[in-house]
Steps between C-alpha positions, in 0.01 A plus 500: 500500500330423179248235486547221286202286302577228685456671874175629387350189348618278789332718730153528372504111403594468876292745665228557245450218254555160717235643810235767302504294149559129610373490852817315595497375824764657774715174490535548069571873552805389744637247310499681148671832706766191662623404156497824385687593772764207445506567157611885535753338724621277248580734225658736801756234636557268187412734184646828665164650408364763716139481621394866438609551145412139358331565207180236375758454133801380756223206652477302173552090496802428581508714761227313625596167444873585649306566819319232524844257413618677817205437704550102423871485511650769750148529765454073428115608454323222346296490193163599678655821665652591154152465332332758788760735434411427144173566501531861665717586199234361262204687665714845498622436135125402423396838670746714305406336162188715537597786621834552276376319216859627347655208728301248367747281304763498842186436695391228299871352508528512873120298527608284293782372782371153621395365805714233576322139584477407953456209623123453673564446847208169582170691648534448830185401723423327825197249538199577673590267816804799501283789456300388834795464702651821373192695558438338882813644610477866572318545888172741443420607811709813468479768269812422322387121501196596294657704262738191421255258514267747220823607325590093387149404430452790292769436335432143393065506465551838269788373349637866484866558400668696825463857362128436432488394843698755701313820294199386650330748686192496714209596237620236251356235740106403468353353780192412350321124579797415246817652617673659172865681454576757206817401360738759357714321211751572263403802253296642779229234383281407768296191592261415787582130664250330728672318828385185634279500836710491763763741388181767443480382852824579641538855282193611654659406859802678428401772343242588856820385743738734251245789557464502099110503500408868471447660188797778561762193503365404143791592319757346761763247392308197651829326525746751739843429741578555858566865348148525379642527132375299212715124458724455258578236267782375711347520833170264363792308383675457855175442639401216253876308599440585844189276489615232267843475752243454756304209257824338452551466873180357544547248210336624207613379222609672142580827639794613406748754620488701163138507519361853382165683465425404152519145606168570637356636204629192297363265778176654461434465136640111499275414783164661251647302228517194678141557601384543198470834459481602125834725402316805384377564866833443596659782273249700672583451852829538416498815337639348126502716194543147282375200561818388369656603833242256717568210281846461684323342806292208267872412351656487841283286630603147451276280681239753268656386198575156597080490635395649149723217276357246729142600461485573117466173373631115590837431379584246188758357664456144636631423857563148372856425405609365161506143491840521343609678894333179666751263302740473752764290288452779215621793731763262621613474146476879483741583757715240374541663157 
């Protein structure tokens, strides 16, 4: 079987381009080859298309856009599952625009296929009173204990986002007088995050009790399972409900059942802000290309906003009323009218 431009393009964006050129991470790589995949499906079942001899001048605009009208109306995606299948098209069409300059008018008409406008779900965050009481609840005097109690207070004091946290491995942990963890963000960009005392404290206990200590461990997941393989996303998420159904039973207050990782990470950066801490040491912390992206927490804060209005300057207005409101027989003949 002959193969066609498209085969050959998709595979070194997929296998060459997104891991050696970008540095994608694992999770991008999977989710790019996902629509992919669902798009060769598409043009299979609905355009009678066949996956080995689709050709890159058959995958022009309204091919596209057809696909993702199905994706909305026949899968009920919504508009934010539309755009990520969206955006893998972009980034291939983007990728081929260089190497087959010759496509570069269909190119440019696919990228210019809009993102369609989400809703912003609210940023969801618990108070610190919450944090406590979530963070009390795993039992540390077992090994697993530890790991559970280390594993939720990482996850808040760094403010990591859960993939940060579970490619942690042993040598990305200092355990100097001040504790500090290497951070592995998006782009492969890294950033080293200092922890407060007493979770230094309890990472140095459970990394002795987890037998983590010598040097030949250093390049150990420091996070593993009862099958002593690194956790994943979804088990630090089962872990994290576990706890907060635990918090709820014992009366804490603001934890909800939908309560995920990131939560954490937005707790985190509203409790700095609330104390004052300036935003550009925020973005830091949290890993933020923009600044832009930090400023979400300052407008989500209300009792921030309403603090800062308050405290800029005394208001005009009198707290005396009119004296035409304290004529009782003139509002009488108000009503009346």
């Amino acid at each position: 079987m002959r193969e066609t431009d498209f085969a050959r393009y998709l595979t070194q964006f997929l296998s060459i381009y997104l891991p050696g050129q970008v540095g994608s991470k694992r999770n991008t790589q999977l989710a790019y080859r996902d629509s992919f995949s669902l798009f060769l499906k598409y043009c299979r079942d609905q355009k009678n298309l066949s996956p080995e001899k689709l050709t890159i001048a058959q995958v022009d605009k309204e091919l596209v856009i057809c696909f993702l009208q199905w994706l909305e109306e026949e899968r009920n995606c919504k508009a934010a599952t539309r755009n990520q299948r969206l955006a893998a098209i972009h980034s291939f069409f983007s990728f081929l625009m260089v190497e087959e300059p010759q496509y570069i008018q269909q190119c440019q008409k696919v990228l210019s296929i809009p993102m369609k406008k989400t809703d912003k779900p609210p940023l969801m965050y618990l108070p610190l009173d919450s944090i406590k009481g979530l963070l009390e609840q795993p039992d540390r005097a077992p090994t697993q204990g530890k790991r559970d109690a280390v594993l939720l207070s990482l996850l808040y004091d760094t403010g990591a986002r859960v993939q940060e946290l579970v490619d942690l491995k042993v040598c990305d942990v200092t355990l100097n007088d001040t504790v500090t963890i290497t951070l592995t963000g998006k782009g492969g960009k890294s950033r080293i995050v200092p922890v407060m005392k007493p979770t230094g404290e309890l990472l140095k206990q459970y990394i002795e009790s987890a037998g983590l200590s010598s040097p030949v461990y250093s390049r150990n997941p420091l996070f593993t399972n009862r099958g002593n393989k690194p956790l994943t996303r979804a088990g630090v998420t089962y872990i994290l409900k576990k706890y907060a159904g635990q918090a709820q039973a014992t009366g804490a207050k603001d934890i909800s059942d939908e309560i995920t990782p990131h939560w954490l990470r937005h707790s985190k950066a509203m409790h700095l802000l609330q104390s004052g801490v300036n935003l550009v040491y925020i973005r830091d912390l949290l890993g933020h290309s923009d600044i832009s992206t930090t400023e979400i927490y300052a407008r989500a804060d209300e009792k921030m906003k309403r603090k800062a209005l308050m405290e800029a300057y005394d208001s005009p207005t009198s707290e005396d009323l009119p004296t035409w409101k304290q004529d009782k027989d003139l509002l009488d003949w108000l009503k009346s009218l």
